[in-house]
ChimeraX commands (.cxc) that place a marker at each C-alpha (Angstrom):
marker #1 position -15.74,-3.51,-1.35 radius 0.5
marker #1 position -18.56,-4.00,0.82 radius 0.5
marker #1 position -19.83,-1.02,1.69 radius 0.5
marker #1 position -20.13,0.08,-1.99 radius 0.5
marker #1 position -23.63,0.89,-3.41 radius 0.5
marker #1 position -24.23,-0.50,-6.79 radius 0.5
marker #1 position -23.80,3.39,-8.46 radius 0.5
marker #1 position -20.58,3.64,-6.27 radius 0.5
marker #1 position -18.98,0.25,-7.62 radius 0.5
marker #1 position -20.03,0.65,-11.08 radius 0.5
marker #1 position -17.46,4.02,-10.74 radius 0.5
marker #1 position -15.05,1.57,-9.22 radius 0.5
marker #1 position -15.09,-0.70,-11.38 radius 0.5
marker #1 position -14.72,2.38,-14.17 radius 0.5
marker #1 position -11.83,3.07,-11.95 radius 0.5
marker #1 position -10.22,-0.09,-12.11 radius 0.5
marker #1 position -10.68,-0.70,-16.05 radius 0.5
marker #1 position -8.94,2.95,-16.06 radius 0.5
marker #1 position -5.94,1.94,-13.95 radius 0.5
marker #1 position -2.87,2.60,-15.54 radius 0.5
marker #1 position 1.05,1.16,-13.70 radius 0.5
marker #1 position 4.45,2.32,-13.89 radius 0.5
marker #1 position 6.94,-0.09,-13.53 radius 0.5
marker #1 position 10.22,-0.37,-13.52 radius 0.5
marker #1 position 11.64,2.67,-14.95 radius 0.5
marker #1 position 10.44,5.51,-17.13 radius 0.5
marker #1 position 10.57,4.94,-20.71 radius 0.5
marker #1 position 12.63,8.65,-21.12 radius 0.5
marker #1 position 15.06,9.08,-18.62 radius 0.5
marker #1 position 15.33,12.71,-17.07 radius 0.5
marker #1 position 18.19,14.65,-18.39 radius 0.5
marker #1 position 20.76,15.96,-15.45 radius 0.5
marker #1 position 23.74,17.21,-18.35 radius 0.5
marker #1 position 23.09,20.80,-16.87 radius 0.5
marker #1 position 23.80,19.87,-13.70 radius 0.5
marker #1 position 27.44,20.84,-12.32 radius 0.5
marker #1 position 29.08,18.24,-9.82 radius 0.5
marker #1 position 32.20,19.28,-8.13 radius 0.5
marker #1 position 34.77,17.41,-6.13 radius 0.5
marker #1 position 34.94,18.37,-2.37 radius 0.5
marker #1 position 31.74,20.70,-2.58 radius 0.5
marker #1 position 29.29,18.62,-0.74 radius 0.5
marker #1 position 27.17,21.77,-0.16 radius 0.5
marker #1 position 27.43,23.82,-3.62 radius 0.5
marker #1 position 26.47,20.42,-5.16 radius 0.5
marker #1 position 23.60,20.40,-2.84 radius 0.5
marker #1 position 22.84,23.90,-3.73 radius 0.5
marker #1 position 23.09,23.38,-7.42 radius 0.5
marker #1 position 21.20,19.88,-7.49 radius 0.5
marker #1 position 18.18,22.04,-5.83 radius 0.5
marker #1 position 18.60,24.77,-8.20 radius 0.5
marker #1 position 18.55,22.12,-10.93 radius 0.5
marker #1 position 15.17,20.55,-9.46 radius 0.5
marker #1 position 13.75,23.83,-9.20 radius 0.5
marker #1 position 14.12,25.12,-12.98 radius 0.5
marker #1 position 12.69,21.61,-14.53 radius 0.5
marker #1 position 9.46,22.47,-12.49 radius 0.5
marker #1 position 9.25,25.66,-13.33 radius 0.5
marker #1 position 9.97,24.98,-17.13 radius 0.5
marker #1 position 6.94,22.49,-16.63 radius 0.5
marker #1 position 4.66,25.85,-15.75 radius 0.5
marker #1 position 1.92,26.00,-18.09 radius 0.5
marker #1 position 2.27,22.96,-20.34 radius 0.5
marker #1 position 0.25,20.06,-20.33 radius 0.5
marker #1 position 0.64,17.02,-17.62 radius 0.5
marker #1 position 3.50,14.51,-18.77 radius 0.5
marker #1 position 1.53,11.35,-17.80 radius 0.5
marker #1 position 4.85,9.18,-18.84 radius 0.5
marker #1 position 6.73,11.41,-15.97 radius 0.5
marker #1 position 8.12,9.51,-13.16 radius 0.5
marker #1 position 7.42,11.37,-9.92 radius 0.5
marker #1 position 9.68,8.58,-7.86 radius 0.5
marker #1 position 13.48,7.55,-8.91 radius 0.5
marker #1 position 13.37,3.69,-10.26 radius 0.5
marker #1 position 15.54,3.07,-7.69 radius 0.5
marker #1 position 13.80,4.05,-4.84 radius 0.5
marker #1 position 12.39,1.16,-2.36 radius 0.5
marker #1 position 8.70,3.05,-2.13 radius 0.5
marker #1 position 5.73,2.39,-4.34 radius 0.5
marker #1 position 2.51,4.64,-4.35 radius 0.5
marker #1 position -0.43,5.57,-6.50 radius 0.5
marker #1 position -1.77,9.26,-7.51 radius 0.5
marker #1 position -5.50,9.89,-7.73 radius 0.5
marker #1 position -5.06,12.08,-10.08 radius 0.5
marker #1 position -3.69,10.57,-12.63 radius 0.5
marker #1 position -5.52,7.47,-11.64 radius 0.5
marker #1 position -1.79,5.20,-11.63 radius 0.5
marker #1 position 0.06,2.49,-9.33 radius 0.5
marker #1 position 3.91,3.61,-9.30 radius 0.5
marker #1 position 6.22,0.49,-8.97 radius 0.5
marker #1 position 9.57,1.46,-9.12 radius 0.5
marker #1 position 12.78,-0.93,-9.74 radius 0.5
marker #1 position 13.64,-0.26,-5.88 radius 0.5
marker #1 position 11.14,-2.21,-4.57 radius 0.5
marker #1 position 10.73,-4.92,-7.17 radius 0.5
marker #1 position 13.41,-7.38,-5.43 radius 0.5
marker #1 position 13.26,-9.67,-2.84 radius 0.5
marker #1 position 11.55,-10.09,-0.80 radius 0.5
marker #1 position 8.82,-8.51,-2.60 radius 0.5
marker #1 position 8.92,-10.50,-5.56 radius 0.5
marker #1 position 11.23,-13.37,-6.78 radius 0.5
marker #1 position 11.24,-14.39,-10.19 radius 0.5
marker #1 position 12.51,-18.32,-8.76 radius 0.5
marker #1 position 9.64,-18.20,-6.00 radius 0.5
marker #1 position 6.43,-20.13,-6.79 radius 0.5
marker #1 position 2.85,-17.87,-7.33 radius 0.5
marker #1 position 1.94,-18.49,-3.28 radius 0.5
marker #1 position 5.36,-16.41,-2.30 radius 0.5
marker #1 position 4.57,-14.00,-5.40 radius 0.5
marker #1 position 1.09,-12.88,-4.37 radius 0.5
marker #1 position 2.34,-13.07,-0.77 radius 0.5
marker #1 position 4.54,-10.43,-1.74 radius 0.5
marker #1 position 4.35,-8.39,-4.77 radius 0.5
marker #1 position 0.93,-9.27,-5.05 radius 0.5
marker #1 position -0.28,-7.69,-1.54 radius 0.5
marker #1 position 2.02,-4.50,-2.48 radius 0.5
marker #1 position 0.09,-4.25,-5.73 radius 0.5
marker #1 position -3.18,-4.95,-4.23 radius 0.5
marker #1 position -2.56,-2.25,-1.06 radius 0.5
marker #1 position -1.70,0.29,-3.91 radius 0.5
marker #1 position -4.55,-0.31,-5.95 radius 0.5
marker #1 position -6.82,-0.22,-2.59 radius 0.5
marker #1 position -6.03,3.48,-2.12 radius 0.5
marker #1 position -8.07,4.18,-5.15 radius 0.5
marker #1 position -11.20,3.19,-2.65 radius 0.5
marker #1 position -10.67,4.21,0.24 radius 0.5
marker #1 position -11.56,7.76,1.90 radius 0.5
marker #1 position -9.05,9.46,-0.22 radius 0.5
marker #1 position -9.51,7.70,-3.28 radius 0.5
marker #1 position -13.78,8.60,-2.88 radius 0.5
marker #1 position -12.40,12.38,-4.01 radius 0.5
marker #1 position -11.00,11.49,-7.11 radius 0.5
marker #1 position -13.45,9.59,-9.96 radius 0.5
marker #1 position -12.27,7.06,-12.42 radius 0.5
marker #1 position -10.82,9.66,-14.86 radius 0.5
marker #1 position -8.84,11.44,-11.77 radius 0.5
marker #1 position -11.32,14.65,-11.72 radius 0.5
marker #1 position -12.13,15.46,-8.16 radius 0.5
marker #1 position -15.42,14.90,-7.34 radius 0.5
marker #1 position -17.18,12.61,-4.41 radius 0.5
marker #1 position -18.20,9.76,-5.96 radius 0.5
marker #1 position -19.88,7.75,-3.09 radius 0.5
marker #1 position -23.20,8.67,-1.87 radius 0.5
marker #1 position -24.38,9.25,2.07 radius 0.5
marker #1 position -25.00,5.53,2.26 radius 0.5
marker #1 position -21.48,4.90,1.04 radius 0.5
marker #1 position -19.79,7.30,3.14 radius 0.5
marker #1 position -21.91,5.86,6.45 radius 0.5
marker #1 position -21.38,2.38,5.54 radius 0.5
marker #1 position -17.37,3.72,5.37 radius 0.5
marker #1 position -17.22,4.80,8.62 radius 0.5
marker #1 position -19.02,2.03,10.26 radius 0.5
marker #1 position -16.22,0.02,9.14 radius 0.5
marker #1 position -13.20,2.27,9.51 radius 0.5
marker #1 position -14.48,2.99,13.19 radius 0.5
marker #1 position -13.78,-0.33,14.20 radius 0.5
marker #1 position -10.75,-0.35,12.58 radius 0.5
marker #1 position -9.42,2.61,14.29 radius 0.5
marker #1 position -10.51,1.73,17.78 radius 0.5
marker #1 position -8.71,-1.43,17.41 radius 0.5
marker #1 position -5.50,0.27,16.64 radius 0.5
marker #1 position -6.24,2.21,19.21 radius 0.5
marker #1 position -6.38,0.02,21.76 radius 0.5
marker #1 position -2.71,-1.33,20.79 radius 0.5
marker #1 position 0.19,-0.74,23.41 radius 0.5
marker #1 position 3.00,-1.22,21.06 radius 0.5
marker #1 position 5.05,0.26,24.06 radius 0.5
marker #1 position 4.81,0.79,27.47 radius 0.5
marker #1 position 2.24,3.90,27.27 radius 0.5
marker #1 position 2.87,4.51,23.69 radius 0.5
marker #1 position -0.54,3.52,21.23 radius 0.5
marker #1 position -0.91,3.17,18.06 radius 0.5
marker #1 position -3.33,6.77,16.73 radius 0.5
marker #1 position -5.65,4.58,14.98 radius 0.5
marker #1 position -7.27,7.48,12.96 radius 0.5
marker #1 position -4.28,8.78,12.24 radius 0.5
marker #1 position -3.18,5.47,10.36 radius 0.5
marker #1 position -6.51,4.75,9.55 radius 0.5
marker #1 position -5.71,5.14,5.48 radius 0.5
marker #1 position -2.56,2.75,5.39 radius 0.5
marker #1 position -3.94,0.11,7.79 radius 0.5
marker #1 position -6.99,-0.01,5.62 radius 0.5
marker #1 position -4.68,-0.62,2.43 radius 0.5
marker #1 position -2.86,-3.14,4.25 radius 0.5
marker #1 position -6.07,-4.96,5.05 radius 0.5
marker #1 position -7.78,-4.54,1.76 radius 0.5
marker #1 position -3.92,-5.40,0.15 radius 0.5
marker #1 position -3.94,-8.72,1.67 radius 0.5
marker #1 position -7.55,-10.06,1.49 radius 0.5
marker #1 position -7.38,-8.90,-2.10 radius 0.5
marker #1 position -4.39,-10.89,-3.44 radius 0.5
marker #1 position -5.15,-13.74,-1.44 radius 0.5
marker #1 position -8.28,-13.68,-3.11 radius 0.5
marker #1 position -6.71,-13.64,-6.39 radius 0.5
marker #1 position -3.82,-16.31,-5.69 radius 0.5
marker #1 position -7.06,-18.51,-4.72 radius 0.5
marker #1 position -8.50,-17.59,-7.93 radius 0.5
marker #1 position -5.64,-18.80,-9.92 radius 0.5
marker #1 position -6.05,-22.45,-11.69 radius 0.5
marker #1 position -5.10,-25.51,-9.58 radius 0.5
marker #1 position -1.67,-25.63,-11.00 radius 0.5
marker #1 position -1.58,-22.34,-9.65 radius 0.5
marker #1 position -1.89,-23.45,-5.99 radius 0.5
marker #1 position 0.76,-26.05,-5.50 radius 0.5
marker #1 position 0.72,-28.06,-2.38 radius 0.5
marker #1 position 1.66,-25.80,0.84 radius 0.5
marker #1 position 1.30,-22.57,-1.44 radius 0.5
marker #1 position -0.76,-21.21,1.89 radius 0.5
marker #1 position 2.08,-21.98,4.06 radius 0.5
marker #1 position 4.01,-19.68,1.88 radius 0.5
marker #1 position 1.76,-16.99,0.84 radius 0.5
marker #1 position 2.00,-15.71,4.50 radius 0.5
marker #1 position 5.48,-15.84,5.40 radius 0.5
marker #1 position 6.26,-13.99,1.97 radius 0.5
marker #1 position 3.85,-11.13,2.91 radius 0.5
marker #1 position 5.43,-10.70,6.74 radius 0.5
marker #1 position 8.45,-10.82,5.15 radius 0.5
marker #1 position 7.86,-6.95,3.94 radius 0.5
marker #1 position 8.14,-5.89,7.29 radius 0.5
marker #1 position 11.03,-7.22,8.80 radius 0.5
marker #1 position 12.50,-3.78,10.60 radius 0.5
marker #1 position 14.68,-3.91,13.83 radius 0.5
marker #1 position 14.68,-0.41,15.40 radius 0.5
marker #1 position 15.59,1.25,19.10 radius 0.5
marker #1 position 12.35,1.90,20.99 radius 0.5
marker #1 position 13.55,5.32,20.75 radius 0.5
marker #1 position 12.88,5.23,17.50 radius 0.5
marker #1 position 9.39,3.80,17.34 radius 0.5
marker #1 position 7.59,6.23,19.48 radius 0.5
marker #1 position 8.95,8.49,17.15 radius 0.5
marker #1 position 7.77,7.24,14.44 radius 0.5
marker #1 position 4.06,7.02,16.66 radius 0.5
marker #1 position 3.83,10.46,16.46 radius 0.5
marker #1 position 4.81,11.17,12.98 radius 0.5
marker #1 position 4.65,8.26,10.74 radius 0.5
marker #1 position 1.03,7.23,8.89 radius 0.5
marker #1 position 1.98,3.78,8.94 radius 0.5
marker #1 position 1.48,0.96,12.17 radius 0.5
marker #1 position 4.74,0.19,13.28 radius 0.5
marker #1 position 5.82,-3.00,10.74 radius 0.5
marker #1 position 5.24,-6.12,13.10 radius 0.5
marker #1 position 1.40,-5.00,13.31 radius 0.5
marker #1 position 1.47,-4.69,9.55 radius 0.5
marker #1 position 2.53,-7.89,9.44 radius 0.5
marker #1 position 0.35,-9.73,11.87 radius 0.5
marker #1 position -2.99,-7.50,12.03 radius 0.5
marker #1 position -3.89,-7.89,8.39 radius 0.5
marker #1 position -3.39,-11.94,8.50 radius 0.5
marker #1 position -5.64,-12.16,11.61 radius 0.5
marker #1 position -8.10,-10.55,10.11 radius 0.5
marker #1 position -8.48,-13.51,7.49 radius 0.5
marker #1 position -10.04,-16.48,7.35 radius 0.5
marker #1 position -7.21,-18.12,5.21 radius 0.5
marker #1 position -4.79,-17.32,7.94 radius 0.5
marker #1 position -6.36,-19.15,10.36 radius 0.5
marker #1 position -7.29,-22.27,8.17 radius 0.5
marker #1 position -3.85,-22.25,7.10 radius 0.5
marker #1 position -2.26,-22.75,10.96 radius 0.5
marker #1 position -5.03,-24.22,12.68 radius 0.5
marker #1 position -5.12,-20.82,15.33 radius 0.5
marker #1 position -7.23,-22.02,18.00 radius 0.5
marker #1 position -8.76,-19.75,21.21 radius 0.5
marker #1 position -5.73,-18.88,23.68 radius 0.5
marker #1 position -3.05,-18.35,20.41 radius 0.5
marker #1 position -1.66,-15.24,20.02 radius 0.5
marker #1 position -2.93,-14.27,16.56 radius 0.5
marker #1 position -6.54,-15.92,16.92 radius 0.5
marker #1 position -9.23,-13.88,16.21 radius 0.5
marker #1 position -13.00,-15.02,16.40 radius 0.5
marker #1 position -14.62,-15.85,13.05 radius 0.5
marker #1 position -17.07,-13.05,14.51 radius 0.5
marker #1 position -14.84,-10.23,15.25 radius 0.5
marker #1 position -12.70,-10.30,11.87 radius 0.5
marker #1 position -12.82,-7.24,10.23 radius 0.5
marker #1 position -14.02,-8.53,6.27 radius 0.5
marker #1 position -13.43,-5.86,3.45 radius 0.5
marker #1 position -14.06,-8.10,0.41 radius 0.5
marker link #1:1,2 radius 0.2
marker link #1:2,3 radius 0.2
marker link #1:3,4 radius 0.2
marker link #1:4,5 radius 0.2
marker link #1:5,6 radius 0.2
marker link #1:6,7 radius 0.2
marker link #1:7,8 radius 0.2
marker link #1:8,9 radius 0.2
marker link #1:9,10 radius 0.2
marker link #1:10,11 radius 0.2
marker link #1:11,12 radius 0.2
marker link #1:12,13 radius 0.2
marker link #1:13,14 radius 0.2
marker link #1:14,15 radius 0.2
marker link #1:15,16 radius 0.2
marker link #1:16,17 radius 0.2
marker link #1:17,18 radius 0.2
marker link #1:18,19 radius 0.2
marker link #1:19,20 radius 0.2
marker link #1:20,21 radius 0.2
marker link #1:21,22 radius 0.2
marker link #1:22,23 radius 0.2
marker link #1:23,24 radius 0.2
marker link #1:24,25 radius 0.2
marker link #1:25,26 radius 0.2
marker link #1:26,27 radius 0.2
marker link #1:27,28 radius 0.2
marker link #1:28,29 radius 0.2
marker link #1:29,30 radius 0.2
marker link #1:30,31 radius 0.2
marker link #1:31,32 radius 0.2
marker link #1:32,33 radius 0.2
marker link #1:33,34 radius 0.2
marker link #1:34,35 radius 0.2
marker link #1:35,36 radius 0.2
marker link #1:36,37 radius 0.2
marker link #1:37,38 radius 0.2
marker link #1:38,39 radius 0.2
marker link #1:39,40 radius 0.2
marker link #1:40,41 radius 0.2
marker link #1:41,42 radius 0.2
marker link #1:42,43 radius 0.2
marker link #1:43,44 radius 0.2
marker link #1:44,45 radius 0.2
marker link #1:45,46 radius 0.2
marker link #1:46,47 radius 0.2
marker link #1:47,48 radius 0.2
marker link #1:48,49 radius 0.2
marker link #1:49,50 radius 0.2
marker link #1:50,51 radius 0.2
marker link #1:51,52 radius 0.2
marker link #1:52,53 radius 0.2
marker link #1:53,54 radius 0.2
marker link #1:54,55 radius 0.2
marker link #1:55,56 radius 0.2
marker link #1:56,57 radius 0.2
marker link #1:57,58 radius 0.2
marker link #1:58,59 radius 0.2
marker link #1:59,60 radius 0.2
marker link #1:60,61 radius 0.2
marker link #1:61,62 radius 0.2
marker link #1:62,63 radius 0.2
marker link #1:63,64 radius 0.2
marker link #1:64,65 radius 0.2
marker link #1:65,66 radius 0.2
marker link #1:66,67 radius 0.2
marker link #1:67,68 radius 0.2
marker link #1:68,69 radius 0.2
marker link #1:69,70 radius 0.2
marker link #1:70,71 radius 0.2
marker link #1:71,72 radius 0.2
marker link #1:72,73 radius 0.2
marker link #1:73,74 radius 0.2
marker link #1:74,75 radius 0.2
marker link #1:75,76 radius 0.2
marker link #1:76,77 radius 0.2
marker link #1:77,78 radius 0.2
marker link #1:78,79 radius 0.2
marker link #1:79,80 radius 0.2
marker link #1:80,81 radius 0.2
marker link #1:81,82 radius 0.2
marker link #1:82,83 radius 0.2
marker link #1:83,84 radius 0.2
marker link #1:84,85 radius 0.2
marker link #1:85,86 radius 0.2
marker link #1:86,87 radius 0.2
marker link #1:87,88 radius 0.2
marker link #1:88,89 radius 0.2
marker link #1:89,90 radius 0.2
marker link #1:90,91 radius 0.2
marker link #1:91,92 radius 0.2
marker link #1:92,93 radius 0.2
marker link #1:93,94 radius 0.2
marker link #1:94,95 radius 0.2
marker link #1:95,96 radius 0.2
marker link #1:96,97 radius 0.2
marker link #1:97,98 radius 0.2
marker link #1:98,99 radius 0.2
marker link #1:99,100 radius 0.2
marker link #1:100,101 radius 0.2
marker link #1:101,102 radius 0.2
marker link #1:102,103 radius 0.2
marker link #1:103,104 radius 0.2
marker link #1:104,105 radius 0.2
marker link #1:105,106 radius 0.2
marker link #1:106,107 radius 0.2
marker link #1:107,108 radius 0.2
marker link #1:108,109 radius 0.2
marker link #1:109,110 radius 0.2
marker link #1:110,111 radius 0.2
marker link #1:111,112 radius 0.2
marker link #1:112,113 radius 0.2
marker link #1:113,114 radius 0.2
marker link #1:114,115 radius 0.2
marker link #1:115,116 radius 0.2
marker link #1:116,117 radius 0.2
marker link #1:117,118 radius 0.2
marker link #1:118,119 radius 0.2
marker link #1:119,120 radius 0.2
marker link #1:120,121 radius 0.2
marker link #1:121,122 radius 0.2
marker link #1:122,123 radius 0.2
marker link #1:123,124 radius 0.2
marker link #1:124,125 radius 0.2
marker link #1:125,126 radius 0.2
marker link #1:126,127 radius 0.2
marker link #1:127,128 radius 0.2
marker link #1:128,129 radius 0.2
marker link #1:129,130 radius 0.2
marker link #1:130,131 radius 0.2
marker link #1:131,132 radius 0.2
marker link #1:132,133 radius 0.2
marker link #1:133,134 radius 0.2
marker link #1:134,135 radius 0.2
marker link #1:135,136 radius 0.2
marker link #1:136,137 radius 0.2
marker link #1:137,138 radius 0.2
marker link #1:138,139 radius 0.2
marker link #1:139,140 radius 0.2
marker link #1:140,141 radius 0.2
marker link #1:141,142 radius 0.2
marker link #1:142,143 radius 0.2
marker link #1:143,144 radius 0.2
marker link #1:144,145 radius 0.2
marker link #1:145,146 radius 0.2
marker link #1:146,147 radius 0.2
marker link #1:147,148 radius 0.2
marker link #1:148,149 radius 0.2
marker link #1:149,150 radius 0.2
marker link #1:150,151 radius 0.2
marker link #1:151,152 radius 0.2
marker link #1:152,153 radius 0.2
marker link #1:153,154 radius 0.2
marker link #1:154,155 radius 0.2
marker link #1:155,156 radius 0.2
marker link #1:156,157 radius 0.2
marker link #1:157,158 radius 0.2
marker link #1:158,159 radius 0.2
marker link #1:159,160 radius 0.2
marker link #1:160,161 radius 0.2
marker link #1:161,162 radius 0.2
marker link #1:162,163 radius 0.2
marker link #1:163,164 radius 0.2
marker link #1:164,165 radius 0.2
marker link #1:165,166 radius 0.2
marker link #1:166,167 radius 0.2
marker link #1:167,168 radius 0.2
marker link #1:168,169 radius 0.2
marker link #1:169,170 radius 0.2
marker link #1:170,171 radius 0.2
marker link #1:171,172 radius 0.2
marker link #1:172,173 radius 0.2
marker link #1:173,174 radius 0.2
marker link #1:174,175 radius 0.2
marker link #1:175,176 radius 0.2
marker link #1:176,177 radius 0.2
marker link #1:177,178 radius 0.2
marker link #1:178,179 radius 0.2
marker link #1:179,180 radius 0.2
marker link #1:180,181 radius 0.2
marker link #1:181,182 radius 0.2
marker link #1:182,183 radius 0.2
marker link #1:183,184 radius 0.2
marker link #1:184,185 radius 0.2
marker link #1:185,186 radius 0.2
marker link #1:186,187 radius 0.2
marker link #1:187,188 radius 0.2
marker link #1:188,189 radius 0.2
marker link #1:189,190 radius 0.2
marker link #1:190,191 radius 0.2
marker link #1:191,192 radius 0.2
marker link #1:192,193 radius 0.2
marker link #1:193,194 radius 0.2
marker link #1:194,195 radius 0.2
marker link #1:195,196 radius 0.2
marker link #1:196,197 radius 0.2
marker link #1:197,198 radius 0.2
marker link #1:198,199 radius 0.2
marker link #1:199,200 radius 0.2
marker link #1:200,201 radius 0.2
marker link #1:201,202 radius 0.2
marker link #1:202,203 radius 0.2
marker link #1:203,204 radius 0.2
marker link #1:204,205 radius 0.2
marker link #1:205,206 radius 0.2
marker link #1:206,207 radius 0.2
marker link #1:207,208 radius 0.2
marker link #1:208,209 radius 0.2
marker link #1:209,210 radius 0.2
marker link #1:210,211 radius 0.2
marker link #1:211,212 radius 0.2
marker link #1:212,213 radius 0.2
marker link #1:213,214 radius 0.2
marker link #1:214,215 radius 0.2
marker link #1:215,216 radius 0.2
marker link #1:216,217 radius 0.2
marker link #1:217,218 radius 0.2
marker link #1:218,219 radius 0.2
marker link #1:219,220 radius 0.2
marker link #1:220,221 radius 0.2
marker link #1:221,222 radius 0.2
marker link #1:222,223 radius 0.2
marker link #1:223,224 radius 0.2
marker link #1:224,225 radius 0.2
marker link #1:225,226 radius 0.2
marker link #1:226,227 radius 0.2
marker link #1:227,228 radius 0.2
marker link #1:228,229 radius 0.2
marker link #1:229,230 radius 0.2
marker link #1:230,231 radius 0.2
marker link #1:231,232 radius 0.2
marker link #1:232,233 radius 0.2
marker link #1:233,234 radius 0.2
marker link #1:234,235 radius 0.2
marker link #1:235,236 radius 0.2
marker link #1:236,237 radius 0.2
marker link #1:237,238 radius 0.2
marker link #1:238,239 radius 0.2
marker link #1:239,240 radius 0.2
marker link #1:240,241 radius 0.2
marker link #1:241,242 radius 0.2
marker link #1:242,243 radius 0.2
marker link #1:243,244 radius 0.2
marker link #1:244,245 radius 0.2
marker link #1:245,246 radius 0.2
marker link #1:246,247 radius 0.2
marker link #1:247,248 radius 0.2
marker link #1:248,249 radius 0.2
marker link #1:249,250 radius 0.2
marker link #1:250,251 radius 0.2
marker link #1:251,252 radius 0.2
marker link #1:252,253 radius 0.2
marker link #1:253,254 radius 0.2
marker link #1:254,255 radius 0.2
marker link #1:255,256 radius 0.2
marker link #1:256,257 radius 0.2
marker link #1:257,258 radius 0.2
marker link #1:258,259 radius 0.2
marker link #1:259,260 radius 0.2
marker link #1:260,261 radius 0.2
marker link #1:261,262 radius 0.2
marker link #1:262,263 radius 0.2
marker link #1:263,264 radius 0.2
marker link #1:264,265 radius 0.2
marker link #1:265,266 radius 0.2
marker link #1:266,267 radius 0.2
marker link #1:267,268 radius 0.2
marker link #1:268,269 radius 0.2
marker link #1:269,270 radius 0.2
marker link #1:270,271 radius 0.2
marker link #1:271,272 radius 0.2
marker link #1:272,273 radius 0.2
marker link #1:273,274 radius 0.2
marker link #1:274,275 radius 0.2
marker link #1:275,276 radius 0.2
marker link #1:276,277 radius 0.2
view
């Protein structure tokens, strides 16, 4: 992370050595025997399933934190991670295709899966994760040169989302995304840098021309305009084409990869990329 100080990344790299996953599915699965389900009662089951909910929090009142406790179902399509607890959450939901496929080759792998992991992991450095230190205690961990350095960087970022007409008069709120479309680009540059790390046998021929398409492949969406400046105004996320493309032209892989040239659509000056790593 560039704009790390060397006190700030020795935390980080604390942080990292820390890092704890859940994936899958949780090694206890959470008891719903008390729970009443009745034909034809669509809202009592409601009613009861909330009641249910309600009691196994409370019953957790006062006793110490369950770090093995799933706060996601396995088979929800989401992943996350909690500063607190200093852990990447990787349900079953959102281990298929097209995140990862266990017949793919590593290029499609750390196009996928790989960028997931690595935008999860991101989010324990970014403005966020800078409250929360290695062992999940809240505390700022970066100093004023950090924290300036930060913003030099995340202002560009947010003026170029910004400046996006994703619709006619509907933008992109740049700071208002700011956290996920940092992930996204820190995601990407980071497990492209680690397919690249991988031994030779690791890269087979054309593994670039596949690391990219499996990433985009994420955010394949089709939804009613209607829909999209709604989700403008409420949604933390860039709408999922610029996830897609924005990240990718920010990297010089990308463009090495497809031979972009001035006057493409996704070419972006060597100059003007915005460089995390």
């Amino acid at each position: 992370m560039a704009w790390l100080t060397p006190a700030a990344r020795a935390e980080a790299a604390a942080k990292v050595a820390r890092m704890t996953a859940k994936v899958g599915y949780p090694a206890a699965w959470r008891d719903y025997g008390a729970l009443e389900i009745r034909r034809a009662d669509a809202l009592g089951n409601r009613d009861r399933a909330r009641r249910h909910e309600w009691l196994r929090l409370a019953a957790l009142s006062g006793k110490p934190v369950d770090r093995q406790a799933w706060a996601m179902s396995p088979l929800e399509p989401n992943a996350f991670y909690d500063p607190m607890l200093n852990q990447i959450n990787l349900p079953a939901g959102i281990l298929p295709a097209p995140f990862f496929d266990a017949k793919a080759d590593d290029a499609a792998n750390y196009g996928g899966i790989g960028t997931l992991i690595a935008h999860e992991i991101s989010h324990a450095f970014d403005s966020n994760g800078a409250q929360f230190d290695s062992r999940g205690v809240q505390r700022d961990w970066w100093s004023a040169a950090d924290h300036a350095a930060f913003d030099a960087l995340t202002t560009q970022v947010v003026a170029r989302f910004d400046a996006i007409e994703v619709l006619p008069g509907a933008r992109v709120n740049g700071k208002f995304t700011l956290p996920e479309n940092m992930a996204d680009l820190m995601g990407l540059q980071l497990a492209w840098r680690a397919w690249r790390s991988l031994p030779e046998t690791g890269q087979a021929s054309g593994g670039a021309e596949r690391f990219f398409p499996a990433y985009a492949q994420q955010w394949a969406a089709k939804r009613r305009d209607e829909r999209t400046r709604q989700l403008l105004a409420s949604d933390p996320h860039a709408p999922p084409s610029l996830r897609a493309n924005f990240p990718a032209m920010q990297l010089d892989g990308f463009h090495e990869t497809f031979g972009t040239r001035e006057g493409d659509a996704m070419f972006v000056p060597a100059q003007d990329r915005l460089r995390v790593w």
